[in-house]
MOPAC internal coordinates of N, CA, C and O (Angstrom, degrees):
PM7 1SCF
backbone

  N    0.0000 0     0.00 0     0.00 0    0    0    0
  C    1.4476 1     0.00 0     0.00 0    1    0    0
  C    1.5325 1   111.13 1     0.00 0    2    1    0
  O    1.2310 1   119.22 1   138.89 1    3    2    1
  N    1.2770 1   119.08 1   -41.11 1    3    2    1
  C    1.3989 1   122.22 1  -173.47 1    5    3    2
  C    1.4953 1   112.37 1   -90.52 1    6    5    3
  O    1.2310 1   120.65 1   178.75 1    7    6    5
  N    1.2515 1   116.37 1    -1.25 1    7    6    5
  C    1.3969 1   126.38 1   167.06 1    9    7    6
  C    1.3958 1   109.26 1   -55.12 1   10    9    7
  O    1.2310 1   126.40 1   136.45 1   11   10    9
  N    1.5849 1   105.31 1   -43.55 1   11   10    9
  C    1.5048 1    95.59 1  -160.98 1   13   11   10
  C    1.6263 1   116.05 1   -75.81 1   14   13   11
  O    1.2310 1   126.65 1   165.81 1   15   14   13
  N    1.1665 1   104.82 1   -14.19 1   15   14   13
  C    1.8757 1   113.50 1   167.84 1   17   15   14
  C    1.4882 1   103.05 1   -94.42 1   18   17   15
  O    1.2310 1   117.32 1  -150.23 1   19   18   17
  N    0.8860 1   122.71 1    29.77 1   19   18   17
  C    1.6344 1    95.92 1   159.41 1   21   19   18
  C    1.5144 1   117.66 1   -89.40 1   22   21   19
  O    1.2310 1   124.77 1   154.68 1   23   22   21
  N    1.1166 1   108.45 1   -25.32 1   23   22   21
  C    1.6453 1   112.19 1   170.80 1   25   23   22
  C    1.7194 1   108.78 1   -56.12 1   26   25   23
  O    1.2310 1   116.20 1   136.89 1   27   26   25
  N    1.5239 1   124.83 1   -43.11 1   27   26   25
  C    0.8834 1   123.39 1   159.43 1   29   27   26
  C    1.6813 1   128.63 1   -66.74 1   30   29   27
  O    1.2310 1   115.73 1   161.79 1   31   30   29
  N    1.3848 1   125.71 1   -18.21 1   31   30   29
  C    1.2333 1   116.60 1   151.00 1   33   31   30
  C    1.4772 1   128.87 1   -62.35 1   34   33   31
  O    1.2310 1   128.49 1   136.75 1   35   34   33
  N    1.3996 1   101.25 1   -43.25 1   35   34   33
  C    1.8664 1   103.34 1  -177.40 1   37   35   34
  C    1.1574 1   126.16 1   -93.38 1   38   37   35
  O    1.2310 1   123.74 1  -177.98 1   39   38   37
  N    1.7358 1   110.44 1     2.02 1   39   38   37
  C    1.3637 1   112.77 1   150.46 1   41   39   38
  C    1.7451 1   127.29 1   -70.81 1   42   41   39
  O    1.2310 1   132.05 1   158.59 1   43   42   41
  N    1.8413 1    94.33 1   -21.41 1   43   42   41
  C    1.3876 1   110.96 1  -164.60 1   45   43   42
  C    1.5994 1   102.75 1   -79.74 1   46   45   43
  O    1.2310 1   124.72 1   135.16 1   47   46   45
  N    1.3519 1   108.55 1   -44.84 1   47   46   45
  C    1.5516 1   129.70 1   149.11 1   49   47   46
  C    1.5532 1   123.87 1    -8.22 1   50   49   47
  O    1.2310 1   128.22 1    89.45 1   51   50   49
  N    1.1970 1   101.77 1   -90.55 1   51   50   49
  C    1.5207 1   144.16 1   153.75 1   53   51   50
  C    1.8048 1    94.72 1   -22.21 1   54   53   51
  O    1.2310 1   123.22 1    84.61 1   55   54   53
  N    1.2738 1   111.44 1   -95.39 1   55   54   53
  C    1.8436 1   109.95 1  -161.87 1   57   55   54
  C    1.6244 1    85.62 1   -55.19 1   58   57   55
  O    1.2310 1    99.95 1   143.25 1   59   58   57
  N    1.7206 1   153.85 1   -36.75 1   59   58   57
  C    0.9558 1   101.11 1  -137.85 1   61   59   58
  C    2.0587 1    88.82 1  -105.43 1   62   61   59
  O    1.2310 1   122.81 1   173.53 1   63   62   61
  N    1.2164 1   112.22 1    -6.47 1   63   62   61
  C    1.5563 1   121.31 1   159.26 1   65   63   62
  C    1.4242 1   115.37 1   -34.59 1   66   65   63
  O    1.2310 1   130.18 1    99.14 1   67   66   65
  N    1.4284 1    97.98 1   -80.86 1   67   66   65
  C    1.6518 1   119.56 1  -170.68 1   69   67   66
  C    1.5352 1   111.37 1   -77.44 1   70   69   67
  O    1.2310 1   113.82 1   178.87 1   71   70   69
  N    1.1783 1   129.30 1    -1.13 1   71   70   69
  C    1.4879 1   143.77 1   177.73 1   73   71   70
  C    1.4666 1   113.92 1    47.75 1   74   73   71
  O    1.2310 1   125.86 1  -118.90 1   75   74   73
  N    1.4982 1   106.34 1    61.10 1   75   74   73
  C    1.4999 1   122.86 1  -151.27 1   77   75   74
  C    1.9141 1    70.08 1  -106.76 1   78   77   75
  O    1.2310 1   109.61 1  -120.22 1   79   78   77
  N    0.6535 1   137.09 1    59.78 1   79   78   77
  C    1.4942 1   123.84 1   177.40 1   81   79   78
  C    1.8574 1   108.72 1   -69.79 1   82   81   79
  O    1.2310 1   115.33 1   154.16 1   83   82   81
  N    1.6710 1   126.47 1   -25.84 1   83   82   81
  C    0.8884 1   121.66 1  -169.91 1   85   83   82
  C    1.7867 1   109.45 1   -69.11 1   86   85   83
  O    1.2310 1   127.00 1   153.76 1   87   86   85
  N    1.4446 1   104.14 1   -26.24 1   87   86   85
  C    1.7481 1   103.24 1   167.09 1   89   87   86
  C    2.0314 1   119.83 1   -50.87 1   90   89   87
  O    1.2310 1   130.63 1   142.24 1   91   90   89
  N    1.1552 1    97.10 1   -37.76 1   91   90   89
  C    1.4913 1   113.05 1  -172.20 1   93   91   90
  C    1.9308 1   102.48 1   -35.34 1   94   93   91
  O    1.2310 1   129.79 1   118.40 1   95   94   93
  N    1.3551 1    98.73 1   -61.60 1   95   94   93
  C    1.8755 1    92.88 1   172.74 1   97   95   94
  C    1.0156 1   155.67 1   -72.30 1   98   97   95
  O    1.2310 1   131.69 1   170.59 1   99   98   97
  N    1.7287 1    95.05 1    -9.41 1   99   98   97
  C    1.3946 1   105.59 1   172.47 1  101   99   98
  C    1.4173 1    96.93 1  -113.35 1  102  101   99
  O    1.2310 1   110.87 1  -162.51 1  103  102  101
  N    1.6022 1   134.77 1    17.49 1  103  102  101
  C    1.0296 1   102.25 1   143.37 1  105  103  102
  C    1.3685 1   132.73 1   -99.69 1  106  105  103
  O    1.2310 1   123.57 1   166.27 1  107  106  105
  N    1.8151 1   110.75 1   -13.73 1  107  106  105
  C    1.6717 1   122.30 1   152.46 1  109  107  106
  C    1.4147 1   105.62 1   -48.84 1  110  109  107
  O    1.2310 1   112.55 1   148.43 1  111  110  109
  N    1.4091 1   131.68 1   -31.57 1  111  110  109
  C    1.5220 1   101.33 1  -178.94 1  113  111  110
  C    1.4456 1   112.36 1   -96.78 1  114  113  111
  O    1.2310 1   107.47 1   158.71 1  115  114  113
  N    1.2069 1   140.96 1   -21.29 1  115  114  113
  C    1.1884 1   150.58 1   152.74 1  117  115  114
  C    2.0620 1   106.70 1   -32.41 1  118  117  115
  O    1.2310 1   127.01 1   118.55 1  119  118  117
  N    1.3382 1   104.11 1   -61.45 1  119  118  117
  C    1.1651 1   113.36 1   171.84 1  121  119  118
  C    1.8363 1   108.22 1   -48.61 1  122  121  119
  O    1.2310 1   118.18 1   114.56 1  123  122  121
  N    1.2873 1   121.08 1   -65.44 1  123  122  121
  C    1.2563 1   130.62 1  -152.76 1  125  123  122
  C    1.4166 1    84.64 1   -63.00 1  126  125  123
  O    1.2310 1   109.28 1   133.10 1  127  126  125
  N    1.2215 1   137.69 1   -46.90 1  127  126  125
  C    1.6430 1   138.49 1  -131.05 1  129  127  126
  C    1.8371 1    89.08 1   -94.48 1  130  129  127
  O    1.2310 1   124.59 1   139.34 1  131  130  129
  N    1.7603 1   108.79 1   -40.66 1  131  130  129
  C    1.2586 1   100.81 1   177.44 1  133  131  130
  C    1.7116 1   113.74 1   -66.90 1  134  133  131
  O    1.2310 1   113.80 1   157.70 1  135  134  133
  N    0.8336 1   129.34 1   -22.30 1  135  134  133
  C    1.6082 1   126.97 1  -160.76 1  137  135  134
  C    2.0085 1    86.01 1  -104.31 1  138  137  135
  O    1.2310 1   127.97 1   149.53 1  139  138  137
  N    1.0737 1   102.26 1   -30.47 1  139  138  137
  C    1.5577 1    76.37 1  -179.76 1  141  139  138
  C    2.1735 1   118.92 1   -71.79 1  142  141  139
  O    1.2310 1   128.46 1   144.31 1  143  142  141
  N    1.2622 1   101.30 1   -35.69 1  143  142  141
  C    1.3488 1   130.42 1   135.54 1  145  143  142
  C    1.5867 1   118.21 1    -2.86 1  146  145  143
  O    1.2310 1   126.80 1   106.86 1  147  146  145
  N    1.0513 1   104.53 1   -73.14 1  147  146  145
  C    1.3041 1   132.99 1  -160.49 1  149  147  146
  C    2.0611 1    97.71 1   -93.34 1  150  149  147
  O    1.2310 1   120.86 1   105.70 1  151  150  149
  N    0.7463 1   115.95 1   -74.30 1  151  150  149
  C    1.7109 1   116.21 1  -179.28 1  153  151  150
  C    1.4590 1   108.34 1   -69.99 1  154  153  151
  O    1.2310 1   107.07 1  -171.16 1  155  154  153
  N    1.4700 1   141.69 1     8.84 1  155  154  153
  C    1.0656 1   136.14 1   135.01 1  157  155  154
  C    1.5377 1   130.28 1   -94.01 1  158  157  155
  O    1.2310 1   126.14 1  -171.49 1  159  158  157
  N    1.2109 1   105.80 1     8.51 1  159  158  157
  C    1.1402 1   137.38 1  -150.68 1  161  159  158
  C    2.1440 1    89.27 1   -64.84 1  162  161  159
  O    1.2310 1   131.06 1   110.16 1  163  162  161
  N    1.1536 1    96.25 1   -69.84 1  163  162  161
  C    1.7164 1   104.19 1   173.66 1  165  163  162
  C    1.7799 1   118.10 1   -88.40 1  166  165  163
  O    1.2310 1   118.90 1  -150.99 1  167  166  165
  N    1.1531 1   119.71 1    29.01 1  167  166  165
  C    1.4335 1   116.66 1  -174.37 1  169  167  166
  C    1.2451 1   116.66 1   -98.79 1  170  169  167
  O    1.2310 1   123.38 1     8.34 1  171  170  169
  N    1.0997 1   111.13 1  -171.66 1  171  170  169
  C    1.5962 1   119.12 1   166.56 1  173  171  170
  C    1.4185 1   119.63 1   -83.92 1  174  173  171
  O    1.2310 1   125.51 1   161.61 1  175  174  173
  N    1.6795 1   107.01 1   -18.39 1  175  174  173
  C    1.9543 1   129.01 1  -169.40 1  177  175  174
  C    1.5343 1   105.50 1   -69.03 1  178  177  175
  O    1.2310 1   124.85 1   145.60 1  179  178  177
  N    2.2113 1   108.29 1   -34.40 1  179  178  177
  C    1.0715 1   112.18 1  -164.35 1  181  179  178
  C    1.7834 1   113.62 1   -55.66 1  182  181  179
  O    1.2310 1   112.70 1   150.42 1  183  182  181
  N    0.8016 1   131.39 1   -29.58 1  183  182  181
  C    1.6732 1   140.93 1  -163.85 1  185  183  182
  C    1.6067 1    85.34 1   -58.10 1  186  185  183
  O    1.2310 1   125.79 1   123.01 1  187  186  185
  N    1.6301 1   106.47 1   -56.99 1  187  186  185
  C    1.4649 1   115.35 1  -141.15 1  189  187  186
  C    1.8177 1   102.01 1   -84.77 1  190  189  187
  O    1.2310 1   116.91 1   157.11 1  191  190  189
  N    1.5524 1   123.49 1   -22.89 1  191  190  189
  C    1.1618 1   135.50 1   155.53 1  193  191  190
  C    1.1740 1   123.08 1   -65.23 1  194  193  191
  O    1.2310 1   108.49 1   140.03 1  195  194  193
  N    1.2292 1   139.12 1   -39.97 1  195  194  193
  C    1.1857 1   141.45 1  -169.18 1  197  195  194
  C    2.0745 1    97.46 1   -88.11 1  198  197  195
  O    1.2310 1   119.05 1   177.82 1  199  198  197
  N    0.9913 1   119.41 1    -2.18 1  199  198  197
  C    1.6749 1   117.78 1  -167.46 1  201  199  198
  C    1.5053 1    84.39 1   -99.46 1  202  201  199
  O    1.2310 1   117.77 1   140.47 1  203  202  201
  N    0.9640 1   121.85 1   -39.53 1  203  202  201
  C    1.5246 1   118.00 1  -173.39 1  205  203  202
  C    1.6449 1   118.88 1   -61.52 1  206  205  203
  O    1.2310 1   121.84 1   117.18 1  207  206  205
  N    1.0003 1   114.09 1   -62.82 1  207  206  205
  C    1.3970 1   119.67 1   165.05 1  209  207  206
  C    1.7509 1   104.78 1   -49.78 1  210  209  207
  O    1.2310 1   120.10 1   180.00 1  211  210  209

């Protein structure tokens, strides 16, 4: 189960090692944009999400 976050630990690792902190927001929005993506994916929202981009 915890396998599947380790990519998310050693990325977390990683920015806070190398003090890359400027990655931190574009990968919260990368994240947000994928899951929004994804849970409109079968809706009725999709028409109105996908016009935006």
């Amino acid at each position: 189960m915890f396998r599947r976050f380790r990519i998310f630990t050693e990325l977390a690792y990683f920015i806070s090692s190398s003090k890359k902190w400027w990655l931190a927001p574009i990968l919260f929005f990368l994240v947000v944009l994928s899951l929004l993506v994804v849970f409109t994916e079968s809706s009725a929202l999709a028409p109105f999400i996908y016009s935006l981009f």
